[in-house]
N, C-alpha and C positions, 0 to 999 in steps of 0.2 A: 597552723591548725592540725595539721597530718602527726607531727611529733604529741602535739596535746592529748590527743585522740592516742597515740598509740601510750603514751604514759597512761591515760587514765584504766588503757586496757590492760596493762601490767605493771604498773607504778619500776618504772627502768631501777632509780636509786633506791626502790623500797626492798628487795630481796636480800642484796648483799648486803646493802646497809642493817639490814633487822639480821641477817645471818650474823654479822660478827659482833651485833650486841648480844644475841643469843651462847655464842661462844663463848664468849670474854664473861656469860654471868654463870651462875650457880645457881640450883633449884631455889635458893634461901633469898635470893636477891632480883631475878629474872624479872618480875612483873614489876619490881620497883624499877630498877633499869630501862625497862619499854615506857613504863611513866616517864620518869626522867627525860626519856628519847621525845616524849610527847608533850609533854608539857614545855621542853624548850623551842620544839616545831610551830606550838600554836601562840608562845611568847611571839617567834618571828614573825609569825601571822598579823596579830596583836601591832605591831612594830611596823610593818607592811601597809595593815589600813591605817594608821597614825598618821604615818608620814604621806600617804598617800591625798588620804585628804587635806593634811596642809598645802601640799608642793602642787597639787593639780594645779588652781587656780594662776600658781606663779610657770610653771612648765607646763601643761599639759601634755596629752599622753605620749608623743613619741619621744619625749627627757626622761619621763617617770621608767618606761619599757629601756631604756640605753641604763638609768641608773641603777635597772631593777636586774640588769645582768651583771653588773662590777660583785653582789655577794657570791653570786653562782661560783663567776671565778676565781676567787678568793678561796672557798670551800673547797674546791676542788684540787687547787696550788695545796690546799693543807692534806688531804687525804693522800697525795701523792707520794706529799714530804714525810709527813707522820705517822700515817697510818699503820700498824706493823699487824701483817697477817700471822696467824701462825701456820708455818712450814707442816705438808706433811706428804709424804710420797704414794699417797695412794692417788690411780688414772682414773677420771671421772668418763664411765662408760654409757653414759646414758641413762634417760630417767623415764619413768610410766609409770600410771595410777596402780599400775600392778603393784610397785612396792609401796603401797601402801595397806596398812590392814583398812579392816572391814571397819572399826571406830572411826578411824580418820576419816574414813568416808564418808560416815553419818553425820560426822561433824562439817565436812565440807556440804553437806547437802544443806541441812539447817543452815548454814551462813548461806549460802546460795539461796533459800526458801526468802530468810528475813532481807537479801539486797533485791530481791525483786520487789519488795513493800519499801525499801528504805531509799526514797523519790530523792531528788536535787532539794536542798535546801532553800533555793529560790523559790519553790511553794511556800514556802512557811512567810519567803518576804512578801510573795506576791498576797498569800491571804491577811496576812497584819494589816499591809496596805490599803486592804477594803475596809478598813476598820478606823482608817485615818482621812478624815473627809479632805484636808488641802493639797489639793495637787502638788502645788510646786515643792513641800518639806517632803513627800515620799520618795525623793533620791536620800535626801539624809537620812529621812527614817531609816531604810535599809540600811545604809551604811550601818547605824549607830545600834541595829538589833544582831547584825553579824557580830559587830563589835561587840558585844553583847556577851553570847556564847561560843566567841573564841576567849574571851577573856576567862570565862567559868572553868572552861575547857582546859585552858593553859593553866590555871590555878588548883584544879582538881586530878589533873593526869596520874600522879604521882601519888596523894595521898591514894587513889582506886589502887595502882599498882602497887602499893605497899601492902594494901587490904587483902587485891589476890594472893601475897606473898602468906600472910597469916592466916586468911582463913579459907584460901584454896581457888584455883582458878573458876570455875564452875559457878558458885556461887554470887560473885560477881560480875560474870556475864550474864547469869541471871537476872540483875539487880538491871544491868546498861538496860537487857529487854525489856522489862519491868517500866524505864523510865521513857523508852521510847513508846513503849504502850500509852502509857498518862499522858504523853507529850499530844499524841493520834486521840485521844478520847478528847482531852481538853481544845485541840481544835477544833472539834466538830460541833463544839459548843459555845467559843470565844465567842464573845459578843464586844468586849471593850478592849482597848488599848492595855489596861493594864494588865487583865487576864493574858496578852499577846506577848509581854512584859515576863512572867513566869512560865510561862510557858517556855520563850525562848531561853532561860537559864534550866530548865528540866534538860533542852535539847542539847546546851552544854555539857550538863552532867552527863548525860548521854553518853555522847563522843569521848569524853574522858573516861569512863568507865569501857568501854566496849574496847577503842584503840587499844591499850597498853595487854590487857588480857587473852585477847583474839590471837594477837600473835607470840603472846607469852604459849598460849595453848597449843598454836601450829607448830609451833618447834619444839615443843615437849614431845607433840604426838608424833613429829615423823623422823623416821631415821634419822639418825647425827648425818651419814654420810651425805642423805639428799637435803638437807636442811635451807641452804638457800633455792636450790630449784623448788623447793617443796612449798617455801614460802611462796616465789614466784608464781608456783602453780595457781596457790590458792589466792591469791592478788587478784590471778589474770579468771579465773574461772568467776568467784564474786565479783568482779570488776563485768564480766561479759554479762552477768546476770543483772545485774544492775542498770545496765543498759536500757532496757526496755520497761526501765521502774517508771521514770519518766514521761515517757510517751503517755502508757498506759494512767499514767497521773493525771494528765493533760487530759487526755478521751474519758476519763472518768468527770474531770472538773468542768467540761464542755456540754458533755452530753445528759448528766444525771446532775450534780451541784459541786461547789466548790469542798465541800468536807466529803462527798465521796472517795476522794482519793484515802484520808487520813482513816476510812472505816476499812477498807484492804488493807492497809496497811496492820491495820491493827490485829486482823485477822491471821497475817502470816507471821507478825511477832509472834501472834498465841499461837502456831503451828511450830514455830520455831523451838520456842522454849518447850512447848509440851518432848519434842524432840532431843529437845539439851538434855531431858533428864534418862535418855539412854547411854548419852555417852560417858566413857568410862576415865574420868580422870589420871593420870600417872600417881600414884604412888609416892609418895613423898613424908620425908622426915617429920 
């Protein structure tokens, strides 16, 4: 639990890893690239709940948790053997928000604004749920609406990053808030199953749109030199803010109703993006 907790406060693999796809691309290709990167993340995902649900019944959890570390090490044998950095002789002296400008910042605040509205996804199952009168299918339910909009997610990653690529990063972070907005209005209104249905393919699109862009954006906007701690920063600073999305989801869904949570939410997308349209895009061909 201590290591899950500290990945989910700085994603450990997400830094360097997004640092040398950002390297390896060019302005022209960059947001296809983080698709790419994303769309074969939520393929695994995709792949993960598959198998997971077949093989439970026959292994239960502690085979599935033994067999679910044999990819890690595999991946990691490859990045060691393969992976070629590029060489370069400049001393990494340390990093602060100081080098960053005053855009980055705005732009980290807004992402920081919309991950305190952007709750655990488990709300989305726990409120479908109510929606589905037999007790005993709401394990599979869940399953199969993850399964759901990991699959949308996995399918769409790439064409969004291509989109960012032609018609500009901005614009399609727009569009992710845009659909995380519809995502928050359409629950507070879900009354049936199938409504719960579209909605959680809005919430794929989502994640496919915002993923591949967000960090096509951080590493446009922050110096080449700080680029993986820059990412890192921004990981770990929305990742802290995010934190308390949750909770505060919970004390909303307790104390006032279950679509309470999803009307804040909504609230800080629209703060957010009102926000986006200060910041100042890179320049580009």
């Amino acid at each position: 639990v201590p290591f899950r907790v500290l990945d989910r406060s700085g994603k450990m693999r997400g830094a360097p890893r997004d640092a040398m796809v950002a390297d390896a691309s060019t302005e022209a290709n960059r947001g296809s690239n983080f698709g790419l990167l994303r769309a074969m993340d939520n393929l695994g995902a995709v792949c993960g709940i598959v198998t997971s649900i077949m093989l439970f019944p026959l292994l239960g959890y502690r085979t599935l948790f033994l067999l679910a570390a044999a990819p890690s090490l595999i991946s990691a044998s490859l990045v060691l053997a393969l992976i070629k950095e590029r060489k370069t002789e400049r001393i990494y002296r340390g990093f602060s928000l100081r080098d960053l400008d005053a855009n980055f910042r705005l732009f980290l605040l807004l992402s920081s604004v919309f991950a305190v509205g952007n709750f655990s996804y488990s709300f989305l199952l726990k409120y479908a749920s109510r929606l589905w009168l037999k007790e005993p299918e709401q394990v599979l339910l869940g399953q199969v609406l993850y399964l759901l909009f990991t699959v949308v997610a996995s399918l769409m990653s790439l064409p969004f990053g291509r989109a960012a690529d032609r018609l500009g990063r901005k614009p399609i972070l727009a569009l992710a808030y845009g659909l995380f907005a519809l995502m928050c209005l359409g629950f507070s209104y879900a009354n049936s199953m199938s409504i719960a249905l579209v909605l959680f393919v809005l919430y794929g699109l989502h994640r496919a749109a915002i993923e591949p862009v967000q960090k096509t954006l951080v590493s446009e906007l922050s110096p080449a030199r700080y680029r993986a701690s820059t990412l890192g920063a921004f990981q770990m600073i929305t990742g802290l803010a995010s934190l308390p999305a949750s909770v505060i989801a919970g004390l909303l869904w307790k104390s006032i109703a279950p679509g309470a949570p999803f009307t804040l939410s909504l609230l800080l997308t629209a703060s957010s993006l009102a926000l986006l349209t200060l910041v100042r895009e890179k320049n580009r061909a």
